[in-house]
N, C-alpha and C positions, 0 to 999 in steps of 0.2 A: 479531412476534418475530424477532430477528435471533441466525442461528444463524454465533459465528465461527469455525466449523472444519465447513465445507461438505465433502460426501464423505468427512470425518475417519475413517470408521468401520473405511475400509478395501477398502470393497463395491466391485465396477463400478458403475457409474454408468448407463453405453451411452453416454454420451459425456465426455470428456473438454477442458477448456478449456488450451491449452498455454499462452499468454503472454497479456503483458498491457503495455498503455502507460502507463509511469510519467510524471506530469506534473507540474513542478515551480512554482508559483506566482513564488518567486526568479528562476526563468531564463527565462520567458515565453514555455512549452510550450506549444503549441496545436498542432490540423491545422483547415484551412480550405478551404472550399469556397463557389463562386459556382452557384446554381441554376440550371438550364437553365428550360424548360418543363412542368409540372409535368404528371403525370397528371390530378390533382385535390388544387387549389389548397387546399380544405376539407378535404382527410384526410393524416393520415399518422400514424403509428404509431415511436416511439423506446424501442429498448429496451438496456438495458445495465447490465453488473452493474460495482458502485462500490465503490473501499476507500479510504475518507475518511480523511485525514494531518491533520496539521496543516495551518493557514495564516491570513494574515490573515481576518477575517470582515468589515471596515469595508465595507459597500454592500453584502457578499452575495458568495457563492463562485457561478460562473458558471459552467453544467455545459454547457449549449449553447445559445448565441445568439450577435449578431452585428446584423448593419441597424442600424449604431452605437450599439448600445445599446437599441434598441426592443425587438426582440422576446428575451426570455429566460428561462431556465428556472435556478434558481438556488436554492444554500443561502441562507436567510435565518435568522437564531435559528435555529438546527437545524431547520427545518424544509424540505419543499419549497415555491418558490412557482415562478407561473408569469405573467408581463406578453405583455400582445397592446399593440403601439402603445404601450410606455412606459407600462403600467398606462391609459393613455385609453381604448382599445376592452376592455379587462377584465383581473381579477386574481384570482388565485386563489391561495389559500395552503391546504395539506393538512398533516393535524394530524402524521403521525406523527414524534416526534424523531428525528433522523439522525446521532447523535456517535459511536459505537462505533467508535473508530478500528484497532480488532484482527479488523473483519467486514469480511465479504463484502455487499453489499445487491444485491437486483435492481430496477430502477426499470424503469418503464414507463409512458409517457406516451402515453397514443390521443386522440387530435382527432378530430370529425368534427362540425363546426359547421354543416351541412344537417340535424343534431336537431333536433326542433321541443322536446321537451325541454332546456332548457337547461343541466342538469347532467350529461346524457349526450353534451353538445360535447366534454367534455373528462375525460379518468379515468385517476388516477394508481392505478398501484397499486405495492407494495414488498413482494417475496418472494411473490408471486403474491396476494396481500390487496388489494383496492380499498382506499384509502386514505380517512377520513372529513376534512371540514373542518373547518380550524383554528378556534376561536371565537373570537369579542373581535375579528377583523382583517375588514379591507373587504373582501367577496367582491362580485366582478362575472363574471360567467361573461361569455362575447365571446358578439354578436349570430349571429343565426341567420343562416346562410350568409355567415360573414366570411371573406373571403380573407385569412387571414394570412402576414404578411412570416415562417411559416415554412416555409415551400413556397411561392414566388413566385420566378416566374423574374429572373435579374438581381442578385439579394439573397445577398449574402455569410455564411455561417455557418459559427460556429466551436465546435470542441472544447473544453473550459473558460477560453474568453475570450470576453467578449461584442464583441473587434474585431478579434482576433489578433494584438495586441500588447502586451496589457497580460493576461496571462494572471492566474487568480483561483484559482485551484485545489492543491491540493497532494494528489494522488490515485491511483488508479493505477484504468485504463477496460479491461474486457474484454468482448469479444462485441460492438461497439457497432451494430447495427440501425438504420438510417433505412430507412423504407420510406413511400414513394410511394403516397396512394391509400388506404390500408386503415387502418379503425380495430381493431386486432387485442385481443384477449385476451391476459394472461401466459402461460395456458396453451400458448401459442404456441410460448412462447418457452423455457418452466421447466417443473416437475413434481414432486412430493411423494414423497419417496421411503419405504419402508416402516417409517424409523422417523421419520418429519413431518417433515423437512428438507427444504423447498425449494432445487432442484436443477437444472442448464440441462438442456437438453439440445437436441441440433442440430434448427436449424430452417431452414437456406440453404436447402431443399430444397421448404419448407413453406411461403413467403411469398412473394409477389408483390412485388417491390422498385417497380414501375413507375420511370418516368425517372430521375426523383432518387434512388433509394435507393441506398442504399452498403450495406459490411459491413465492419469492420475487426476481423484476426482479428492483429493488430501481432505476425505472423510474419516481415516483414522490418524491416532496418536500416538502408537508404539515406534520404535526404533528398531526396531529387525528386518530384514529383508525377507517380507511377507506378509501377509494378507490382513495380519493387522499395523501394518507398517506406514509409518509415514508415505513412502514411496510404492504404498499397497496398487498394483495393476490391476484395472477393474475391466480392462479388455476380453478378457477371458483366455488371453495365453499368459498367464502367471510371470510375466516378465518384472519380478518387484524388484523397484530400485532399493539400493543401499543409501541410508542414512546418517549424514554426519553434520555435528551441528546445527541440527534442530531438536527440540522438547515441544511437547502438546500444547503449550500459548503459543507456538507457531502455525498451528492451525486456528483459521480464522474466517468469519462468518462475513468482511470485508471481501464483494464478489462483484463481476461487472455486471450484476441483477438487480445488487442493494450498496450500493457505494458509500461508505463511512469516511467519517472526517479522518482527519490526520492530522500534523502541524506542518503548516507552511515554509516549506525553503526559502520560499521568494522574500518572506519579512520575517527570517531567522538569522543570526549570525553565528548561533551555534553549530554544534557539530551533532547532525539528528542522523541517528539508526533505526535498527529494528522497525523498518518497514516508515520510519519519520513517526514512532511514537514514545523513543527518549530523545532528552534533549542535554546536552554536556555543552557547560560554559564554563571557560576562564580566565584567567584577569581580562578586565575591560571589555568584556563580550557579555549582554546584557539579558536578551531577548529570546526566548527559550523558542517563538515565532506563536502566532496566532493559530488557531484554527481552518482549515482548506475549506471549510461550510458555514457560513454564517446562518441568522436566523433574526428576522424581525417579528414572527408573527410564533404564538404556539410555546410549549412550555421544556426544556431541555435537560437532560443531568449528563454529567461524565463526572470525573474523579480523575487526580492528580496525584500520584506517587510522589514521596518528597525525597529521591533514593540517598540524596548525599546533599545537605544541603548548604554546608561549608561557606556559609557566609548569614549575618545577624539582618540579612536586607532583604528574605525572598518576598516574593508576592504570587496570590495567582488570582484569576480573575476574569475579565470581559472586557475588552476596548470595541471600539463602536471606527465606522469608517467615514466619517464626517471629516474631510478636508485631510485626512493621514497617506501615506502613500508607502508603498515598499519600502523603496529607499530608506525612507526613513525609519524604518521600524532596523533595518539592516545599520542603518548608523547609529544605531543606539537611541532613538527619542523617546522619551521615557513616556510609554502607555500611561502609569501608573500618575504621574502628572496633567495629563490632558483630560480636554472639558467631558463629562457623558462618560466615563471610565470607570472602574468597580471593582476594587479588589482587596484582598483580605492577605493580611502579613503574617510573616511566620514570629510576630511579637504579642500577635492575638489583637490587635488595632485591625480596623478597617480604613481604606483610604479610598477619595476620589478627588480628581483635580488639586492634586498635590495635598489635601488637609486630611492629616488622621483622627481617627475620635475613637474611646474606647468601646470593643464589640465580645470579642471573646477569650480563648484559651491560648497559649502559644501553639505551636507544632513545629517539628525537628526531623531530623535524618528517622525514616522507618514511618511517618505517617502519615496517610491519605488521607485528602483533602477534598469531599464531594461538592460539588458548584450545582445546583438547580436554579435554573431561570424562568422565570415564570413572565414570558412577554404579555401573556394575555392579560395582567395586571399591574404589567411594572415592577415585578421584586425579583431580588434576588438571595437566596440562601445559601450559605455555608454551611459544612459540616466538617467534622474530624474524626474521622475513623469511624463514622457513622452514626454521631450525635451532635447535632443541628445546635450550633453554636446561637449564642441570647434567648435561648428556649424558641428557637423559630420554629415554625410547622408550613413549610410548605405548600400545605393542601387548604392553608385558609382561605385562598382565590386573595378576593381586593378588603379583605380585611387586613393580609400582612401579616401575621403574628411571628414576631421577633426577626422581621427580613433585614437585611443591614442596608438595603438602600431602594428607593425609588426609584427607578429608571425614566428614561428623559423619553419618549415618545417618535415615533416615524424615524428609530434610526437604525442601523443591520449593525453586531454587536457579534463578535467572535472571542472565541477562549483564548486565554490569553495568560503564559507565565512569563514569570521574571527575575531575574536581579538585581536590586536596587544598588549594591556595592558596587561601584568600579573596580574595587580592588582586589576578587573574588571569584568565586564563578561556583556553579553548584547542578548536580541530574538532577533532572525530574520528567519521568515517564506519563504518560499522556495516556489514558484509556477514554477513549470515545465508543468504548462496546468491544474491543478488541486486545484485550491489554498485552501488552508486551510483557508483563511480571506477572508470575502464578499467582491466580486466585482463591483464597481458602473454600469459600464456601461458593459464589455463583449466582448471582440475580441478574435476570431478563427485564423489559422494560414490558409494559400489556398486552404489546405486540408478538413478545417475545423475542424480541431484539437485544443485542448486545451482552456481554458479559462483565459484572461488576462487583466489586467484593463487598457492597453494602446496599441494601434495599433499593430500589427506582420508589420513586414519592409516587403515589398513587398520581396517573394522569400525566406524567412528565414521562420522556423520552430519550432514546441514544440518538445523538445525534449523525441520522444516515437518509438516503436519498428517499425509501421508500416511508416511512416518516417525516422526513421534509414533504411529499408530494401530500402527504396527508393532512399534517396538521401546521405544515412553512406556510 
């Protein structure tokens, strides 16, 4: 069972996960590393918690391998599989589905092919569960005492690319574990916390990395292969990965501790990268998709990138879930039309249930568009580039002052862009505290949450779980 709102509850934990590396399949994100001499060539233990985005799936999402394609561990049909030797020396596919692209997962992969049992060579397991085998597909477990090219000195291995250049992944990797030598337990790694929520918790202290093992905790934001490197090892054997295609908005405060919105696949028809926080539409694709976290209760901010907006019809805004469904946001049903809806056009009108009325300024390709919602009174504000369109103020509570609409009461209400052209299509990047596009300057919410390029309205929030648990 995959639980998406990890620590949501509010509770301490005892540890806490602060970032995480966003990797973009489009940009050909990876960190790589060449093996030294291994402890033991037969064991090693990978562990690391995954937040699965979109991306292509043709050949499989490549979580970690490398030895140009032989050895890999890999989404296949949502599933996991795992090749020794290009599937020759054995293959393994484990049943549980992997699509949930609004969770947290913990995977863990232990080897230890000197088993004389041959289904204890290898054990995945997800959210601390040993993981059963997939049925219907070819299982070969690897021979007894195989040295595999994944711990073998000389042998190149990558972070979701199986060569470090053709990256496969649209994901975002925290806590990532290689260890040397040891076929470890989740328990290791995670832990059940008192209401069944599997849960990390710190384990540098508790594992034996031997030579090869690494630990990336993607607290830094340089590009060199070193210690202040994206792929900086904090294990304490300096094993730093190499860097390609990533930049410092790839690190991100989005952790299985504090889990941030994103935009939804499931009532998208666009094509969402960078971790599902742009969105790219064209002719007759409408729906840039809603937000992964809704919110009835408590007051919220993000901001929308407008990066290309190639059509005279955007809108961004709030759709509400009163009688709407997937599908249909996937077919095109126009948000912008339906009853309890709220959104503000790139003509400078505001709309709701199909009627515009005049509100503010236009805005075009290159301008952010902050959205504050204010549930605890019903309003909702716009801004452009960080001046609060009909002179609204935010913090007036139920006074309102210059909010563009009233909100309809008892309904859940998610971010929501679009394009109103069929005939068109248009980017626009999604920041919920995590932005996919460099930020100039950098504002936190009270909490100290999220990263945004213009003020949090005093009392408003990024929209993420340990916030939802506080003031949802």
């Amino acid at each position: 069972m995959v639980f998406p709102i990890v620590g949501g509850d509010g509770k301490p934990t005892g540890y806490e996960i602060e970032n995480s590396g966003r990797f973009d399949n489009t940009g050909g994100s990876a960190l790589g590393t060449t093996f030294g001499t291994a402890t033991n060539s037969k064991k090693f233990t990978l562990s690391f918690w995954y937040k699965i985005c979109s991306g292509t799936t043709s050949g499989g999402r490549t979580v970690f391998g490398g030895r140009s394609g032989y050895e890999n561990i890999f989404i296949h049909e949502d599933t996991i599989r795992m090749d020794w030797n290009n599937a020759s020396s054995g293959t393994v596919n484990w049943a549980p589905l992997v699509r949930d692209q609004s969770a947290w997962y913990h995977f863990v992969v232990a080897q230890d092919t000197s088993q004389s049992t041959d289904s204890n060579r290898v054990k995945f397991y997800i959210n601390g569960v040993q993981a059963g085998i997939r049925s219907g597909v070819n299982l070969s477990y690897p021979a007894q005492n195989l040295e595999s090219g994944y711990n073998v000195s000389g042998v190149d291995f990558f972070l979701s690319s199986y060569n470090g250049t053709a990256a496969e992944v649209n994901a975002y990797y925290a806590d990532v574990y290689f260890v040397d030598g040891q076929q470890y337990a989740p328990t290791v790694f995670g832990e059940t916390d008192d209401n069944g929520v599997w849960i990390p918790k710190e384990a540098k202290d508790d594992v034996s990395f031997g030579n090869n093992g690494f630990f990336l905790e993607f607290k830094q934001t340089g590009t060199g292969t070193n210690s202040s490197g994206i792929g900086a090892d904090t294990s304490g054997n300096d094993n730093h990965l190499s860097v390609a295609g990533l930049a410092a908005q790839d690190i991100t405060t989005d952790t299985p501790t504090n889990n941030f919105a994103t935009l939804n696949s499931l009532a998208s028809i666009a094509t969402l990268s960078e971790g599902n926080c742009k969105a790219v539409t064209t002719d007759g694709e409408r729906m840039a998709g809603p937000s992964t976290i809704g919110f009835e209760n408590g007051k919220w901010y993000m901001e929308y990138k407008i990066t290309d907006i190639n059509s005279v019809n955007v809108i961004v805004g709030i759709d509400n879930d009163s009688g709407r469904s997937f599908h249909e946001f996937r077919d095109n049903v126009n948000f912008w039309d339906a009853s309890n809806s709220y959104g503000y056009q790139n003509d400078g009108n505001k709309r709701t249930t199909g009627v515009q009325a005049s509100y503010g300024n236009s805005y075009t390709t290159g301008d952010i568009i902050g959205i504050a919602v204010d549930m605890d009174n019903r309003k909702i504000y716009f801004s452009k580039n960080g001046t609060y369109q009909n002179s609204g103020d935010p913090t007036t509570g139920s006074t309102g002052t210059g909010s563009a609409f009233d909100l309809t009461d008892g309904l859940t209400y998610f971010f929501q862009a679009a394009d109103q052209d069929s005939a068109s299509g248009f980017t626009v990047e999604a920041n919920f505290g995590n932005p996919s596009f460099s930020i100039s300057s950098g504002n936190s919410d009270a909490n100290g949450y999220g990263n945004f390029e213009y003020a949090v309205p005093s009392g408003y929030y990024a929209l993420c779980t340990k916030n939802l648990a506080e003031y949802g």
